[in-house]
C-alpha positions in Angstrom: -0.2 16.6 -10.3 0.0 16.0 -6.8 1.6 12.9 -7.9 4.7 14.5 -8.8 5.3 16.1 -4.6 6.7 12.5 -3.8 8.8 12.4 -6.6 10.9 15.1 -5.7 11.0 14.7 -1.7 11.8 10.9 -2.4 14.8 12.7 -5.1 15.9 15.3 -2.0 15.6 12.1 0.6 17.6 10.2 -1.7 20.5 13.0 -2.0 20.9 13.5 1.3 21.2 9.8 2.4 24.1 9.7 -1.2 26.1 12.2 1.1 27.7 15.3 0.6 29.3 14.6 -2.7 27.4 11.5 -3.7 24.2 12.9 -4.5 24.2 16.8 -4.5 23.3 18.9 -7.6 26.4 20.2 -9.3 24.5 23.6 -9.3 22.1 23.8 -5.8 19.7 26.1 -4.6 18.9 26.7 -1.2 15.2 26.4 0.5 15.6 30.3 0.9 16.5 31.1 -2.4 12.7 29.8 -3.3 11.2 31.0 -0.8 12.5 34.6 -1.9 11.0 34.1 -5.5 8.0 32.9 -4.2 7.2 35.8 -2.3 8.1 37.5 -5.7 5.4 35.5 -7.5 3.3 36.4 -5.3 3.2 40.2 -5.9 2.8 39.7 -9.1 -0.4 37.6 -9.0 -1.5 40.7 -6.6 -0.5 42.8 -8.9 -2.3 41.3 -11.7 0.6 40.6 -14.0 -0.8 36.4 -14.0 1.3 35.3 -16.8 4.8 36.3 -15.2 3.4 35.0 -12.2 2.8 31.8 -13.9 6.4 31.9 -15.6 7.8 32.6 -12.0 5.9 29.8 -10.3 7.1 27.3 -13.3 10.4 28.4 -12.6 10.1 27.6 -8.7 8.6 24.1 -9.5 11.5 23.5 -12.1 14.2 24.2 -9.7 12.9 22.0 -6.5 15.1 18.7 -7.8 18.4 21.2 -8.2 17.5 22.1 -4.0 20.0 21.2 -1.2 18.3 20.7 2.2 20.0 20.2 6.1 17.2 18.6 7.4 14.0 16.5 7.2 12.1 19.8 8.9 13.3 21.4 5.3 12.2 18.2 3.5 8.7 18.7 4.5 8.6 22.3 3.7 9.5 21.9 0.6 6.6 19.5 0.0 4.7 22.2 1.5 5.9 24.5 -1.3 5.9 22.2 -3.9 1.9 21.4 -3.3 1.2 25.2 -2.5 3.1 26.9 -6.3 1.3 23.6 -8.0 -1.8 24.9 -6.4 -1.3 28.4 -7.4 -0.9 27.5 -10.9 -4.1 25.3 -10.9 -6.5 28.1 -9.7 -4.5 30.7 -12.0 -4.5 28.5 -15.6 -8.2 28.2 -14.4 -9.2 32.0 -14.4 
């Protein structure tokens, strides 16, 4: 799945270079807004509720081509995110 990170910075790259109007989501989400649900995710994987955690890091992945970033600094964390929930789900599925 790795595969998938470049796909979606190359998609946030390629909105950014479109312009303001040219290229962003009619509905966006901001880095932030993810990062807030990820922390959510989190405490439930501590929690031991796995399956809403699951659920909740789907959701996170599913909304990273609908995200609107300033800068390339944002660009890269969002890879980071991207490979870190994707990584979270590997080792959970795999319990």
């Amino acid at each position: 799945m790795p595969c998938h990170v470049s796909q979606f910075v190359w998609l946030i790259v390629f909105r950014k270079e479109a312009g303001a109007k040219g290229g962003v989501p009619a509905v966006g989400m901001k880095l932030n807004d993810l990062i807030q649900r990820l922390q959510v995710a989190y405490q439930l994987t501590t929690q031991g509720k796995f399956q809403e955690a699951v659920d909740r890091f789907r959701s996170i992945l599913l909304s990273v081509p609908l995200l609107v970033v300033d800068s390339k600094q944002d660009i890269t964390e969002v890879n980071k995110l991207y490979k870190l929930v994707d990584g979270i789900q590997f080792e959970i599925y795999s319990l």
